[in-house]
C-alpha positions as CSV (number, residue, x, y, z in Angstrom):
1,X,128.0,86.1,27.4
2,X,132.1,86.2,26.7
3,X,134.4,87.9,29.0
4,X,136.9,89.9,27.3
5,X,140.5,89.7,28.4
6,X,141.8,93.0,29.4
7,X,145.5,93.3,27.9
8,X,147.9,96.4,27.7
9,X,147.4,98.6,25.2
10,X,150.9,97.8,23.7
11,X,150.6,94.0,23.9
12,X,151.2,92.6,20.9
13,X,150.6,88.4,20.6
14,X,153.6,86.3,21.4
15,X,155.1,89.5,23.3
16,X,155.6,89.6,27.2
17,X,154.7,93.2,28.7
18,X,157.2,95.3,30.7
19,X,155.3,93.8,34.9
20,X,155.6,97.9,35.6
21,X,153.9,99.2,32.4
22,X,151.0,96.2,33.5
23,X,151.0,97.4,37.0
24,X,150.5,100.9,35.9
25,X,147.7,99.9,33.8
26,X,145.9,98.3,36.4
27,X,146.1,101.1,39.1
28,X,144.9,103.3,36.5
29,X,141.8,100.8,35.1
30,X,141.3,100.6,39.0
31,X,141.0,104.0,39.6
32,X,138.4,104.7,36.7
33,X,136.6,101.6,37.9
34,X,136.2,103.2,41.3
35,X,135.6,106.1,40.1
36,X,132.3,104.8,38.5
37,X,130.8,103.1,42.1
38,X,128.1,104.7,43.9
39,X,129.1,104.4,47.1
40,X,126.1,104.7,50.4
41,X,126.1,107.5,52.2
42,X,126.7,107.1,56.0
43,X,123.1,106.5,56.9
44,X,123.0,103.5,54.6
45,X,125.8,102.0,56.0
46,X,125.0,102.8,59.8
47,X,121.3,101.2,58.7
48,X,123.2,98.0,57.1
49,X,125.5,97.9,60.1
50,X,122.9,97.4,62.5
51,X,120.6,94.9,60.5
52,X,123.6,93.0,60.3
53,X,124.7,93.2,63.9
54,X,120.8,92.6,64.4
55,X,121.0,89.4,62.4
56,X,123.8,88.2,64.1
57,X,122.9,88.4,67.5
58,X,119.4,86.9,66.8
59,X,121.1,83.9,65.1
60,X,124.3,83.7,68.1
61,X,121.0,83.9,70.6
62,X,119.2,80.7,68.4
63,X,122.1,78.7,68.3
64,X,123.0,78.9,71.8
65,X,119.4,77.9,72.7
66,X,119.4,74.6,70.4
67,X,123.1,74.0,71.7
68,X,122.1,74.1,74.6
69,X,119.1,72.0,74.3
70,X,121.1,69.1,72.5
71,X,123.7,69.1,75.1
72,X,121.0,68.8,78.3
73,X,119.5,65.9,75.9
74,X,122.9,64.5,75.4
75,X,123.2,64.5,78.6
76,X,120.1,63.0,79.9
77,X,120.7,59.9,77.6
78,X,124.0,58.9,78.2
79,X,122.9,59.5,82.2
């Protein structure tokens, strides 16, 4: 699969485009990009929000039980 390289509509080869006239293009293929997202609705993102926050504090509760376990261990051999 190629990627096509997005140019200005008046580039020509060999020719440098005016930075504004490439600026302007990009806002504007920005704008249509986001115009095609579907974005969640707020119950999706509240539901992601918490599985994530869920996942998190599961994983920040397992690591502080295994760091805490090698550092007693740690501790008992060099005791």
């Amino acid at each position: 699969m190629s990627k096509k390289q997005p140019t200005a509509p008046d580039a020509k080869e060999g020719t440098s485009v005016n930075p504004f006239t490439r600026f302007s293009t990009y806002v504007e293929d920005s704008k249509a990009e986001l115009r095609k997202v579907t974005w969640p609705t707020w119950k999706e993102t509240r539901v992601a929000t918490f599985a994530v926050l869920g996942f998190v504090a599961v994983m920040a509760a397992l690591l502080g039980v295994v760091d805490f376990g090698l550092s007693k261990l740690i501790q008992i051999i060099l005791s």
